[in-house]
N, C-alpha and C positions, 0 to 999 in steps of 0.2 A: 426590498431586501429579502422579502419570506420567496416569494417567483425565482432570488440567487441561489438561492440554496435549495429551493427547492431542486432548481436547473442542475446545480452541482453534484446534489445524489445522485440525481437519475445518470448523470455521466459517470457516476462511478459505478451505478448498476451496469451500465454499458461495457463499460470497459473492462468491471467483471466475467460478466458474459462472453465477449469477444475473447478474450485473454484465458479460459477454462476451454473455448473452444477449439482455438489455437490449440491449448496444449493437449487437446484430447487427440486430435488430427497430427500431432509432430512428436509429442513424446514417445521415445523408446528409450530415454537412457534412466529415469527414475523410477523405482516402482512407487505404484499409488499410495503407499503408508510414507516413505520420503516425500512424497510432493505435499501430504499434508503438514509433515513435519515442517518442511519448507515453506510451506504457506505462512505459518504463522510465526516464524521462524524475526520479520522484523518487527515482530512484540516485543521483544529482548531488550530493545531500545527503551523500554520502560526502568530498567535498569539507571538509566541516568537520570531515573527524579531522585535517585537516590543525594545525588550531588547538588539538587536543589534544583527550584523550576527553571531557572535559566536555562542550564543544563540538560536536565528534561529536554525541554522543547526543542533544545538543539538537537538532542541526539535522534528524538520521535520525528523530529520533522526530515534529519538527514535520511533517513531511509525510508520516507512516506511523500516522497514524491515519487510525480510519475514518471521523471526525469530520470531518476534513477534506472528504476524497471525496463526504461526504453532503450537507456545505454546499455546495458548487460544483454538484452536482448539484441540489439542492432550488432553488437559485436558477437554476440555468437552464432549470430549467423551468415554474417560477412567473414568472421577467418577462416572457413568455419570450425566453433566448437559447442556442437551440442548441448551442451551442460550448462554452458553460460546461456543459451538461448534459454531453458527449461526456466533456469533460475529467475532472469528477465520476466517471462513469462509471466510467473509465480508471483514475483514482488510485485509487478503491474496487477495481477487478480487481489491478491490482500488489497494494497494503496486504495483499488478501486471497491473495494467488502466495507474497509469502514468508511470511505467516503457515504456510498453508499447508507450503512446506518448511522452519518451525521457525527462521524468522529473526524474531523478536518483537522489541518495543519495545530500546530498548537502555540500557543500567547506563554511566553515568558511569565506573564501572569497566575499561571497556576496552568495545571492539567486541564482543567474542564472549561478551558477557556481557547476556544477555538476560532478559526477566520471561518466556521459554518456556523457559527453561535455559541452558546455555552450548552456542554453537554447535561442532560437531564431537563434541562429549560424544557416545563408544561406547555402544553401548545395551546 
């Protein structure tokens, strides 16, 4: 289980990487204070622990896949509309930032109860 998640960081390290590089090479429609704003932009979703963890998880995990980031992305660049690609982009780098530091999908169970383990868990 420790080699899964190990695996699973580094994939989000990855796709961090790949996804800031993209959009250094394609952006011109956001300037760089918007794209950070945007970066962190589906934190917001923390908003729905307010409604209780159920809810939480629902709303943290609706916009912390990578599913997400790759449809907004695949479509703005097939109609094409720049902006959506950017966006795409952006939520693909965040998704893959906390994968990365071991914030995973999240358990109906509470906030810190993730499918990468539980967060703060000592190593």
């Amino acid at each position: 289980m420790v080699r899964a998640v190990l695996w699973q960081r580094v994939e989000g390290g990855i796709i961090l990487a790949v996804s800031l590089a993209f959009l250094w090479q394609m952006n011109d429609t956001v300037p760089w204070w918007g794209a950070v704003l945007i970066f962190f932009a589906p934190d917001l979703s923390f908003f729905g622990y307010l409604l209780g963890p159920r809810v939480g998880a629902f709303c943290y995990n609706a916009v912390h896949i990578y599913a997400f980031g790759a449809a907004l992305l695949a479509i703005g660049l097939m109609m094409p509309v720049p902006l959506l690609a950017v966006l795409g982009t952006l939520w693909l780098a965040h998704s893959g930032f906390d994968r990365m530091l071991g914030y995973g999908l999240k358990s109906p169970e509470g906030f810190v109860f993730t499918h990468l383990g539980r967060i703060g868990k000592p190593s």
